[in-house]
KEMILO-326761 format. One record per residue: residue in one letter; x, y, z of N, C-alpha, C, CB in turn. Coordinates in steps of 0.2 Angstrom, whole numbers, plus 5000, padded with zeros to 4 digits. Glycine has a CB too. Example, Ala and Ser with C-alpha at 12.3 -4.5 7.8 and 13.67 -1.06 7.14 Angstrom:
<nodes>
 vexvo   nX   nY   nZ  caX  caY  caZ   cX   cY   cZ  cbX  cbY  cbZ
     a 5066 4972 5039 5062 4978 5039 5066 4984 5039 5057 4978 5045
     s 5064 4989 5035 5068 4995 5036 5064 5000 5039 5070 4997 5029
</nodes>
This chain:
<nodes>
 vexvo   nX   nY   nZ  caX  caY  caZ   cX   cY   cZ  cbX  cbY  cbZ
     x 5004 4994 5000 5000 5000 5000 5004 5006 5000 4995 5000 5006
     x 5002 5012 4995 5009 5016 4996 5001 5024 4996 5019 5014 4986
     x 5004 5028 5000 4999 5033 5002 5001 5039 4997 5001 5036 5010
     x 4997 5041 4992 4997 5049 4988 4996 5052 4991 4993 5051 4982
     x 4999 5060 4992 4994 5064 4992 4992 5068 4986 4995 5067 4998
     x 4985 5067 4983 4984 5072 4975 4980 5077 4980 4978 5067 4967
     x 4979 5084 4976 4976 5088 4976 4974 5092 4984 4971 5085 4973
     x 4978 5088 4988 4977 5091 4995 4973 5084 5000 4971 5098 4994
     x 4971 5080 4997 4970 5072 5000 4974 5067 5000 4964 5067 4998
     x 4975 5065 5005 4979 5057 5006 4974 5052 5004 4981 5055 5014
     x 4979 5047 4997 4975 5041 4995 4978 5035 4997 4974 5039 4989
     x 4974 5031 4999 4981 5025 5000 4978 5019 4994 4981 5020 5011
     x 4984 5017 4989 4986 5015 4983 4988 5009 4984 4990 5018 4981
     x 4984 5000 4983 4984 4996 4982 4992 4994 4975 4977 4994 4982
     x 4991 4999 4969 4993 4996 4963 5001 4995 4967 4992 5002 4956
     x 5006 4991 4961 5011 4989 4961 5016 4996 4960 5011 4984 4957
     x 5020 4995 4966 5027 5001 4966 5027 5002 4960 5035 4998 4967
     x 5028 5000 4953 5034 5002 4948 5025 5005 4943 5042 4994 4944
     x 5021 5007 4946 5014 5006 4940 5014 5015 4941 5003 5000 4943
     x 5017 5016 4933 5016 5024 4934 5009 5028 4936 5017 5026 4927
     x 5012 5035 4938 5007 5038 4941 5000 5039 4937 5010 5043 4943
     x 4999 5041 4931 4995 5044 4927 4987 5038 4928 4999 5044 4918
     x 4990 5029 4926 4986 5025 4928 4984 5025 4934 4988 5020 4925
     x 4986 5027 4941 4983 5027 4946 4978 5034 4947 4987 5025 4951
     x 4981 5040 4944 4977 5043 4944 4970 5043 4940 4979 5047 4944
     x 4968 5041 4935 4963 5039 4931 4960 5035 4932 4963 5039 4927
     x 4965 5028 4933 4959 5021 4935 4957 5020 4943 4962 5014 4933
     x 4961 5023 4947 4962 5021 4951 4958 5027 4958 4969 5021 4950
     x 4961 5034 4955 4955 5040 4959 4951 5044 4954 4958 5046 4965
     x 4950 5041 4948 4947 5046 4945 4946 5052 4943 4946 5045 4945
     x 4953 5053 4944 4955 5059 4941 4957 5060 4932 4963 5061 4945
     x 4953 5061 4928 4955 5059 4922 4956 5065 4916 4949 5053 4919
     x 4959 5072 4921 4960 5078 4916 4967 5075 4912 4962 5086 4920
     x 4973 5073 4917 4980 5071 4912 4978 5065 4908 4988 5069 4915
     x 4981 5065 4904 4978 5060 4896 4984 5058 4895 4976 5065 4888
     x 4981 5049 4893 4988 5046 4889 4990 5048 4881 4987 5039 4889
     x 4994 5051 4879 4997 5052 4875 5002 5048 4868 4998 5054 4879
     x 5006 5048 4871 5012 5043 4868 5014 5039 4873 5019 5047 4867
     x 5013 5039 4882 5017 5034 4884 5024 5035 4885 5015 5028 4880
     x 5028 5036 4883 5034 5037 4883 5036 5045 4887 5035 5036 4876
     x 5032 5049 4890 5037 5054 4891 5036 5059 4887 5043 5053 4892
     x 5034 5061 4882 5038 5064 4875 5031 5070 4872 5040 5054 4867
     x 5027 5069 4874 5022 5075 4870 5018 5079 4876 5015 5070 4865
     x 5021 5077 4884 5016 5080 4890 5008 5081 4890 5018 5087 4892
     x 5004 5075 4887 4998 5077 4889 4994 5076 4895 4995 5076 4884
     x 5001 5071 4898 5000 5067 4907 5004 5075 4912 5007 5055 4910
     x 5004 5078 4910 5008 5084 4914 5006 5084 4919 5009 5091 4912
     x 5005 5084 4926 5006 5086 4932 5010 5089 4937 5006 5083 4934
     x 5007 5093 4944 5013 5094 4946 5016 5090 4953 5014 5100 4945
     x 5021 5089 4954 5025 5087 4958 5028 5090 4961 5027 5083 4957
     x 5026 5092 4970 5029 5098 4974 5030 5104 4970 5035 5096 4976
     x 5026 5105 4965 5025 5111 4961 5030 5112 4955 5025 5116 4966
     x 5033 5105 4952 5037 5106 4946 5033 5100 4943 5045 5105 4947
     x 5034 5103 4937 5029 5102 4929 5032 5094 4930 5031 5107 4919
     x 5027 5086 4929 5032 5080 4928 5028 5075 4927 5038 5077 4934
     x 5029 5072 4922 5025 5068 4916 5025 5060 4921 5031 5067 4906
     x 5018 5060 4921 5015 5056 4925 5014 5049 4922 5009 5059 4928
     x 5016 5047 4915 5013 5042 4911 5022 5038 4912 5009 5045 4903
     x 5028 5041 4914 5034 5038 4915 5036 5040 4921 5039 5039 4909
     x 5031 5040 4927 5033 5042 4932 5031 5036 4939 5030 5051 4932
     x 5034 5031 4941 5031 5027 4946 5028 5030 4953 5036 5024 4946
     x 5022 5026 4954 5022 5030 4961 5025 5027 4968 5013 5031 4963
     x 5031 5021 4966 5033 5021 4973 5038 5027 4972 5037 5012 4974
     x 5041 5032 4969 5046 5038 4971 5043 5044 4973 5049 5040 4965
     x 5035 5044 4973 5028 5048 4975 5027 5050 4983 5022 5045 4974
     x 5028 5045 4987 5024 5044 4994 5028 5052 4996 5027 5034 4999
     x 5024 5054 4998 5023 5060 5004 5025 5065 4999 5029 5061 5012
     x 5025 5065 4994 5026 5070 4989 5018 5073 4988 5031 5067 4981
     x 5019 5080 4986 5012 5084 4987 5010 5083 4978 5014 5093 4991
     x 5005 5081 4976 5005 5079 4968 4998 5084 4966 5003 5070 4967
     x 4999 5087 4962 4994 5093 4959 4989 5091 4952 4999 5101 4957
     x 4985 5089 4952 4981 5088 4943 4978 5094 4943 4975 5081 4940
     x 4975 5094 4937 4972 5100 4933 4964 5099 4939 4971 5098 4920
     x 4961 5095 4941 4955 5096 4946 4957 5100 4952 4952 5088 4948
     x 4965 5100 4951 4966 5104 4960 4966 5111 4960 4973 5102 4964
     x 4966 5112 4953 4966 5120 4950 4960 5125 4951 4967 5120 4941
     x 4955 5121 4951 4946 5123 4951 4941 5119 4951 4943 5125 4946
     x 4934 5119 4949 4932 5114 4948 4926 5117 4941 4929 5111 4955
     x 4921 5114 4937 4918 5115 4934 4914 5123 4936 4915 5110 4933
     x 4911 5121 4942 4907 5128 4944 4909 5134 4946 4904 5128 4949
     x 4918 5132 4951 4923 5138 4949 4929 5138 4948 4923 5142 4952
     x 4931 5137 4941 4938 5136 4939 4943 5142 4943 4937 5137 4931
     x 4948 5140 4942 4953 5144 4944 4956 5148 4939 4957 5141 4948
     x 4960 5152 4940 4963 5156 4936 4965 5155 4930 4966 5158 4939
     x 4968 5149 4929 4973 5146 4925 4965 5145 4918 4978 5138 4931
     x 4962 5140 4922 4955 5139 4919 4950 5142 4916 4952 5136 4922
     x 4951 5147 4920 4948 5154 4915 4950 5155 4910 4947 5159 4916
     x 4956 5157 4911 4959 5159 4906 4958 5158 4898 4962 5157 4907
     x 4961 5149 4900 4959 5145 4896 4953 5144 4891 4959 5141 4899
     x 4948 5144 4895 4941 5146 4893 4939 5153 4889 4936 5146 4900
     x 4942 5159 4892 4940 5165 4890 4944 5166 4883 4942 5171 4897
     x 4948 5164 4882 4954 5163 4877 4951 5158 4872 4961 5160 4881
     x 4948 5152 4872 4945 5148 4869 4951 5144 4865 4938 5151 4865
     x 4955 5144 4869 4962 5140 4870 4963 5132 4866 4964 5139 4879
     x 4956 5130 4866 4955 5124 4864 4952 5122 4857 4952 5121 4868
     x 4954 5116 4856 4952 5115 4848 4952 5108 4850 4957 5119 4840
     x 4954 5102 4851 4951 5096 4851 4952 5096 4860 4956 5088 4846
     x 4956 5099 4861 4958 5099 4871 4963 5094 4873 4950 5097 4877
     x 4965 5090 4869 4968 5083 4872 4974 5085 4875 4969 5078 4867
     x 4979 5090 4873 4986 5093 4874 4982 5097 4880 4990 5099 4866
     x 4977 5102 4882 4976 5105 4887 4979 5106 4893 4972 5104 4888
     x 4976 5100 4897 4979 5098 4903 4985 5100 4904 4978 5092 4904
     x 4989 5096 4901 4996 5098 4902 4999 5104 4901 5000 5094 4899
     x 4998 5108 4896 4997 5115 4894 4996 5117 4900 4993 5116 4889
     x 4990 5117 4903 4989 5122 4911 4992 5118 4916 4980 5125 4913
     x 4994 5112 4915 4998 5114 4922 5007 5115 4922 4997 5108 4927
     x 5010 5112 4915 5015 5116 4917 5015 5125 4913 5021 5111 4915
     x 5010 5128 4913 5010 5136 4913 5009 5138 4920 5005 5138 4908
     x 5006 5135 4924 5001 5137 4930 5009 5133 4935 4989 5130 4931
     x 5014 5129 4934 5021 5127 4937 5025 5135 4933 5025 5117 4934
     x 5024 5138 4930 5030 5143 4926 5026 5149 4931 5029 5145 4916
     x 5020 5151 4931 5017 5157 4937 5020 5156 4944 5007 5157 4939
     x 5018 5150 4947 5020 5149 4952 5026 5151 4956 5020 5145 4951
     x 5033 5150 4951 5040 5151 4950 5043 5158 4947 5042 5147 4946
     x 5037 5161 4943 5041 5166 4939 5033 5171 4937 5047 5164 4932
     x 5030 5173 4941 5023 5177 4940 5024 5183 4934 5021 5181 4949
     x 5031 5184 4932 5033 5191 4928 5037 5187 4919 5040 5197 4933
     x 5035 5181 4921 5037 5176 4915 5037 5182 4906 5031 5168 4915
     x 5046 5183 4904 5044 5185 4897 5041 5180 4897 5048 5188 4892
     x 5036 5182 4887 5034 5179 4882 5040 5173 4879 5032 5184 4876
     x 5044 5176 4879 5050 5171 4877 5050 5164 4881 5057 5175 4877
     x 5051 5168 4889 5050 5162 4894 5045 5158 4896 5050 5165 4899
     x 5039 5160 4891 5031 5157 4892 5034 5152 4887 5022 5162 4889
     x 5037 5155 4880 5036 5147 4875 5042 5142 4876 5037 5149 4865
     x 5047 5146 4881 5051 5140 4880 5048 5134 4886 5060 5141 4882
     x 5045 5137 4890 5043 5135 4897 5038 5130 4893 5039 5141 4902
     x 5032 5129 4890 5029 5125 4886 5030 5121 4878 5023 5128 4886
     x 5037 5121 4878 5041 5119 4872 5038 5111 4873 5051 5121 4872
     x 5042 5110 4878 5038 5102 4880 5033 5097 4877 5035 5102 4884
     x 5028 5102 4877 5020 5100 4878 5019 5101 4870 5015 5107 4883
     x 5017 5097 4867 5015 5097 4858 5007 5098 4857 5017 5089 4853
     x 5005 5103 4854 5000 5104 4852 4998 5101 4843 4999 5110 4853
     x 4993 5096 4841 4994 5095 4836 4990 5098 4832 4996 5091 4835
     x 4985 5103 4836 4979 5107 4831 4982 5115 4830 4972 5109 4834
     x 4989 5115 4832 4991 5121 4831 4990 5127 4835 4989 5121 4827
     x 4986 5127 4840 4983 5131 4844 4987 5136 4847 4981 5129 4848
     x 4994 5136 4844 4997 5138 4851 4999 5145 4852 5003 5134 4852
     x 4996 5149 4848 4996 5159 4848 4990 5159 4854 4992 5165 4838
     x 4983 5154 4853 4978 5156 4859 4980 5154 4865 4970 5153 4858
     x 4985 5148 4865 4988 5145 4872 4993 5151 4875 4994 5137 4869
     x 4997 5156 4872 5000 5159 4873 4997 5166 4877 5002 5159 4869
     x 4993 5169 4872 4989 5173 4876 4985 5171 4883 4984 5175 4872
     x 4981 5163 4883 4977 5162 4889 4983 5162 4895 4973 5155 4888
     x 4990 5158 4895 4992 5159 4900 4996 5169 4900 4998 5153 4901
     x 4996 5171 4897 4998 5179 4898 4989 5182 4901 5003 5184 4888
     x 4985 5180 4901 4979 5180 4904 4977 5178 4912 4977 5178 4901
     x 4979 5170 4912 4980 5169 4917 4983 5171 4923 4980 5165 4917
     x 4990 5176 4920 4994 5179 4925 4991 5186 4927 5002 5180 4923
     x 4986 5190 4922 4983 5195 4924 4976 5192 4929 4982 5200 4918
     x 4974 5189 4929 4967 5186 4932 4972 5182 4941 4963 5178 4925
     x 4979 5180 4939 4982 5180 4946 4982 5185 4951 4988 5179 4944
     x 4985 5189 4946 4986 5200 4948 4981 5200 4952 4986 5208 4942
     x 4974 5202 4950 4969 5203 4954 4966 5208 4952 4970 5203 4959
     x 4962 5211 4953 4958 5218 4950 4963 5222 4952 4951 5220 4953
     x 4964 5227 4952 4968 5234 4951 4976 5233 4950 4968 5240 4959
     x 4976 5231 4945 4984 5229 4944 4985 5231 4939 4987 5221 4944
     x 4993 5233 4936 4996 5232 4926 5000 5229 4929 4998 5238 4919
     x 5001 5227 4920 5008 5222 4918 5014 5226 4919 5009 5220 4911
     x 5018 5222 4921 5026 5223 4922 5026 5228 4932 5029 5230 4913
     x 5019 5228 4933 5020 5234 4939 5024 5231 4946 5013 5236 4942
     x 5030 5233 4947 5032 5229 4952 5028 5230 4958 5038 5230 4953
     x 5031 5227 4966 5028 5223 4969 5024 5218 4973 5028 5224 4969
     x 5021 5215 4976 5020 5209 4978 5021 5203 4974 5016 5209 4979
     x 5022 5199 4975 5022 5192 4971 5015 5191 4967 5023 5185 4978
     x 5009 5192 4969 5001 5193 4967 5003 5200 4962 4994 5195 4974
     x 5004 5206 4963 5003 5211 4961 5010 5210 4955 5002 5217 4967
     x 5012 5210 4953 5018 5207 4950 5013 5202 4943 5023 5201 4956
     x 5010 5199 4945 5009 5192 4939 5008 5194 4934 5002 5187 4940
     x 5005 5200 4931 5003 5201 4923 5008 5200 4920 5000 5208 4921
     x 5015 5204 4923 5020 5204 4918 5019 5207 4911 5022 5197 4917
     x 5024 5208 4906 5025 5210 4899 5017 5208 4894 5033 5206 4895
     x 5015 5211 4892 5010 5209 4886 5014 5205 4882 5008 5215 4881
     x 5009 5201 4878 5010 5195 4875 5011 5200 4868 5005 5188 4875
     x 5017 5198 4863 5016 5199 4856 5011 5195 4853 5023 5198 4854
     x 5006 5196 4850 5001 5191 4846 5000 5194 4839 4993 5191 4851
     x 5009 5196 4836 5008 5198 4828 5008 5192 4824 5013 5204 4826
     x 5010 5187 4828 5009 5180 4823 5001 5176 4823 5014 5175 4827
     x 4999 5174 4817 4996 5171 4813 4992 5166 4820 5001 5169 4807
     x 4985 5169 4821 4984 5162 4824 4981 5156 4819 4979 5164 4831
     x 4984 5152 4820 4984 5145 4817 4979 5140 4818 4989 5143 4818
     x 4973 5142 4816 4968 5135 4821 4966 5132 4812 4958 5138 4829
     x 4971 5128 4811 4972 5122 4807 4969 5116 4809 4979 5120 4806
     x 4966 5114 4805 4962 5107 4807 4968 5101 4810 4957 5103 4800
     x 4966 5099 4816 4969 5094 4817 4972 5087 4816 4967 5094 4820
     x 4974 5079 4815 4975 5074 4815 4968 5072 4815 4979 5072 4819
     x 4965 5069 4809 4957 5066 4810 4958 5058 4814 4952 5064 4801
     x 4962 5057 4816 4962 5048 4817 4959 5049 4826 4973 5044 4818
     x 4957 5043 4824 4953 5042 4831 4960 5040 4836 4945 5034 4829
     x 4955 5045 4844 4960 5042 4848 4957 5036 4852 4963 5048 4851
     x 4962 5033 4856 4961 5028 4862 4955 5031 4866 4967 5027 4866
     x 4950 5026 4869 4945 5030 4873 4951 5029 4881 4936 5025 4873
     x 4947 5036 4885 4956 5038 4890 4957 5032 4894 4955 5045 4897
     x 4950 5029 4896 4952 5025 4903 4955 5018 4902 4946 5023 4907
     x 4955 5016 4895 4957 5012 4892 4966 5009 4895 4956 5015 4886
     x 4968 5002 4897 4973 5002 4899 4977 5001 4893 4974 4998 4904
     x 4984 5004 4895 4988 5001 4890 4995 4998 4891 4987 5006 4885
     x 4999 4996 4889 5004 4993 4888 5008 4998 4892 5006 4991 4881
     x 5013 4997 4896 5018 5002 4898 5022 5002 4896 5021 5002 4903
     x 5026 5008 4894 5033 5008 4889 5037 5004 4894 5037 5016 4888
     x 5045 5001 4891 5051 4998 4893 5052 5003 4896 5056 4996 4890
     x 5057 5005 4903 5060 5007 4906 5070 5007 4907 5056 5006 4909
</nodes>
């Protein structure tokens, strides 16, 4: 039995040591915002965070987990009231199939956290990771330079120094590039809860 804590609860976890995290959080507490992807590590659509750094839950075992504080995209808000990050998202209409999503806002929502005045330059290298394949990624860019003003709070600008809150807007986004919402990959994906094969390690 090995104890999680996700989201602010302690679970206690029957699965085997070496059974990555992603499958116990979907099949296991039904958490099912991070997505399997590739399996391998390689596209972040299982992004999580761990003690508040961005880490791909689909090559990540949960015997290295226990007492570590684990964050998914449900611990951000909830349907009725999303959090900042989620708004954003939403107000931004950031999405076009959503599958890349999740991970997108949580390692952007790990870059606020760390650096609330993040340049633009620092937003795209920070979500270089994360592959979008509908192309989305001018609205992804604005929603997190959004999410850092919706952090700020009402009476704030960008770049204004002090507090850590009062701080978040940071620089305006450059949005003279082309947004791109190119039809996606038509192939059908896996339904999520579906198990699958674990990569080699």
């Amino acid at each position: 039995m090995i104890e999680l804590k996700v989201n602010g609860h302690s679970h206690n976890v029957s699965a085997e040591p070496e059974t990555p995290l992603l499958y116990v959080l979907r099949d296991d507490l039904q958490l099912n915002a991070a997505k399997f992807g590739c399996g391998l590590g390689q596209c972040g659509s299982c992004t999580v965070l761990v003690d508040g750094a961005p880490t791909l839950s689909c090559v990540t075992p949960i015997m290295l987990l226990e007492g570590r504080q684990i964050t998914t995209l449900e611990g951000l808000g909830s349907l009725e009231d999303p959090g900042p990050m989620q708004r954003a998202f939403i107000e931004e209409q950031a999405a076009q199939c959503g599958y890349c999503i999740p991970g997108m806002m949580m390692r952007a929502q790990a870059l606020l956290q760390r650096n609330p005045r993040a340049s633009d330059a620092e937003i795209r290298a920070n979500l270089e990771p994360n592959l979008c394949r509908c192309g989305t990624h001018m609205r992804i860019l604005r929603a997190v330079r959004r999410a850092a003003t919706l952090i700020a709070g009402p009476g704030s600008s960008p770049g204004t120094p002090g507090t850590h809150a009062a701080s978040a807007a940071g620089p305006q986004l450059d949005t003279s590039d082309t947004d791109n919402d190119a039809q996606g990959d038509a192939r059908s994906r896996p339904a999520h809860s579906e198990k699958r094969e674990r990569p080699e390690r």
